[in-house]
N, C-alpha and C positions, 0 to 999 in steps of 0.2 A: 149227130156224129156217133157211130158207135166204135167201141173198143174192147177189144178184148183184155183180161187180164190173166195171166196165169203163175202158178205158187207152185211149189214142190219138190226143183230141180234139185239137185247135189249131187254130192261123192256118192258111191255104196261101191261096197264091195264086189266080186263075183259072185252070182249066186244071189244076193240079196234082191232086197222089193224097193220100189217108189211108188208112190201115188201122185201124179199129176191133175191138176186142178185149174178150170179156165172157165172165166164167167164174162160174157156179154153184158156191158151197159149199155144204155142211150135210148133214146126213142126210135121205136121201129113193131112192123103190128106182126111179126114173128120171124121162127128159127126154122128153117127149112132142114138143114143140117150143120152139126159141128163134126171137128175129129182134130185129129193129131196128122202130121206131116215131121220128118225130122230131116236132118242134112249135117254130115260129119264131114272135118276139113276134106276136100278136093273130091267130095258127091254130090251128087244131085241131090236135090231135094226130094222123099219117098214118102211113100203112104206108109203110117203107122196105123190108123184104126178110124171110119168114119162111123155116127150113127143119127140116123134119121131121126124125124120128127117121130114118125110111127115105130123107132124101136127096131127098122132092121139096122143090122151092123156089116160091115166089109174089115177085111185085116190084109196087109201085106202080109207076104208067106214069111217072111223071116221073125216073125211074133207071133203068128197065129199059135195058140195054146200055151202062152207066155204071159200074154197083154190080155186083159179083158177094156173095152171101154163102155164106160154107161153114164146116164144124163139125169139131169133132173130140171125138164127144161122151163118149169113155174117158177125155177128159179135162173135160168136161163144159164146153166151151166153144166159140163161135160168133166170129164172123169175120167183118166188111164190110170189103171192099176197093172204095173210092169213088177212081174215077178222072174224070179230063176236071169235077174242080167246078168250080160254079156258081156266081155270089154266091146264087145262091134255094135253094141248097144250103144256107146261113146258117142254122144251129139247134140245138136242146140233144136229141141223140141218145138215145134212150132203150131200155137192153138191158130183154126182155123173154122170160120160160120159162115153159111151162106143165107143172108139176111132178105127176109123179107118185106118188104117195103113199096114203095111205090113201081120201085122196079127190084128185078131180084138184085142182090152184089152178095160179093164174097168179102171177106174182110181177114187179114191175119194180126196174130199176136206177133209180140218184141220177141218172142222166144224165151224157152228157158236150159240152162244148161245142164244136161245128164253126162255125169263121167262115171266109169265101170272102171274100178281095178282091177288088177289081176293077181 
């Protein structure tokens, strides 16, 4: 069974940084890719930032030169660093792997909650 777990959420101001943090446990023979996915009350759920096994990355337009993400995945774990927020940043972050295994799957995290003042 694997699970994701992710740290880092809170308060910040406008303008301020977070660092979000999600690491894959369990038995499984690799990480195809992980990222971020967020959903604030009454949206859908959006892409925030995927990155592959190999190091390329994808970003929703609304973070691109805001959010960097990056991995370390011998440790089987992925990284958002969310600078310059937003209050429309405001939402429940959600870590996501697409696990490799006997067959592929995808798997997500509980979420963590990001709130932006203003």
């Amino acid at each position: 069974q694997v699970q994701l777990v992710e740290s880092g959420g809170g308060l910040v101001q406008a303008g301020g940084s977070l660092r979000l943090s999600c690491t894959a446990s369990g038995t499984f023979f690799s990480i195809n890719v992980m990222g971020w996915y967020r959903q604030a009350p009454g949206n859908e759920r959006e892409l925030v930032a995927v990155i592959t096994s190999g190091g390329s990355t994808n970003y929703g337009d609304s973070v691109k030169d805001r959010f960097t993400i990056s991995s370390d995945y011998a440790k089987n774990t992925v990284y958002l660093q969310m600078n310059s927020l937003k209050p429309e940043d405001t939402a429940v972050y959600y870590c996501t792997a697409n696990i490799r295994d006997r067959v592929d799957r995808s798997y997500w995290g509980q979420g963590t909650q990001v709130t932006v003042s203003s």
